[in-house]
C-alpha positions in Angstrom: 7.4 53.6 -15.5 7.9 52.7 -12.1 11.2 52.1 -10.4 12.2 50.2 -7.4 15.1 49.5 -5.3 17.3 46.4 -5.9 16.9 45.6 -2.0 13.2 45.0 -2.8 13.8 42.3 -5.1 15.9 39.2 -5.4 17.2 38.9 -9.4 19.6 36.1 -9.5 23.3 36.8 -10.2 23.2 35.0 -13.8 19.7 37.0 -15.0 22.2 40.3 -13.1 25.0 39.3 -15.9 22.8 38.5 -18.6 21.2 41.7 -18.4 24.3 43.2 -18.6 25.4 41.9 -21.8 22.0 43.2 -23.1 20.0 40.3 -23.2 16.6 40.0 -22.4 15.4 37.8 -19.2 12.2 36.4 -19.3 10.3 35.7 -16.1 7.7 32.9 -15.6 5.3 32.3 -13.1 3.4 28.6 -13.8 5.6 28.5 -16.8 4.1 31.1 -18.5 5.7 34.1 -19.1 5.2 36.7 -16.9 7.3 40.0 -17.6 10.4 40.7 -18.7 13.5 41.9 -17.4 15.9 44.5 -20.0 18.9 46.9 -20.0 17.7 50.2 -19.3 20.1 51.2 -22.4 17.9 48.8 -25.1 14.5 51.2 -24.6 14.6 54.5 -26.0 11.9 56.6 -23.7 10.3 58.2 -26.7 10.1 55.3 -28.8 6.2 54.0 -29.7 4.7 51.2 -28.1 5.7 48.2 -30.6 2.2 47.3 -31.6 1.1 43.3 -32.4 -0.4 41.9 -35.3 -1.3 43.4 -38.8 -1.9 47.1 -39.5 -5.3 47.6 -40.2 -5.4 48.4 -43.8 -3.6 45.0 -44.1 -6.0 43.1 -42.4 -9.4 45.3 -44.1 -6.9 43.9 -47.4 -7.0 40.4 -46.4 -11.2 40.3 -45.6 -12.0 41.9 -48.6 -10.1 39.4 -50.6 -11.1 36.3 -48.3 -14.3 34.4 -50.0 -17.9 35.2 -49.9 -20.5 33.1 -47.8 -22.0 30.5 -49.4 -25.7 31.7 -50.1 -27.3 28.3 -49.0 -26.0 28.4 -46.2 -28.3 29.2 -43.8 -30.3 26.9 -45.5 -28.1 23.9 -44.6 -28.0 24.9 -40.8 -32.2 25.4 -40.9 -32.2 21.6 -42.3 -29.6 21.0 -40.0 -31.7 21.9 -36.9 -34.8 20.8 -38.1 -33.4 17.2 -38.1 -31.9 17.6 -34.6 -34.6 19.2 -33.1 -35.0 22.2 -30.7 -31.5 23.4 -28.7 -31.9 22.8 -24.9 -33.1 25.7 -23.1 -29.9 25.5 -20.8 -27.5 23.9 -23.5 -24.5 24.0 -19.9 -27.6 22.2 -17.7 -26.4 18.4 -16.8 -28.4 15.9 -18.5 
């Protein structure tokens, strides 16, 4: 982690006092969110990374379940292309 000095930065006195009740200040830069400002008491040190999304027996769960392709398939898109004819060499070219 690294650590700087409060002199460096300028963290307005309402984010100062919401941090001290332990809530979370979000910080955006073009409106997005761009990092986050937190008690130091709300993170353990030598807690694991919180990780996003689905474990991944979950997910392989969910695919194997999920429907098979439809064997004509590749058919339809070979008709498909054969009635609109070759793709453009440069398909991002202008016209």
């Amino acid at each position: 982690m690294t650590t700087i000095r409060a002199e460096e930065v300028r963290i307005p006195r309402h984010a100062r006092e919401a941090v001290a009740r332990h809530e979370r200040v979000v910080v955006v830069n073009h409106e997005r969110p761009t990092f986050v400002i937190m008690h130091p008491d709300d993170t353990a040190a030598d807690s694991p990374a919180t990780r996003r999304g689905r474990p991944l027996r979950e997910a392989l769960g969910m695919l194997a379940d999920a429907a098979l392709p439809d064997p004509g398939f590749a058919d339809d898109m070979e008709a498909v292309l054969a009635d609109v004819g070759p793709a453009p060499d440069d398909p991002w070219a202008r016209s």
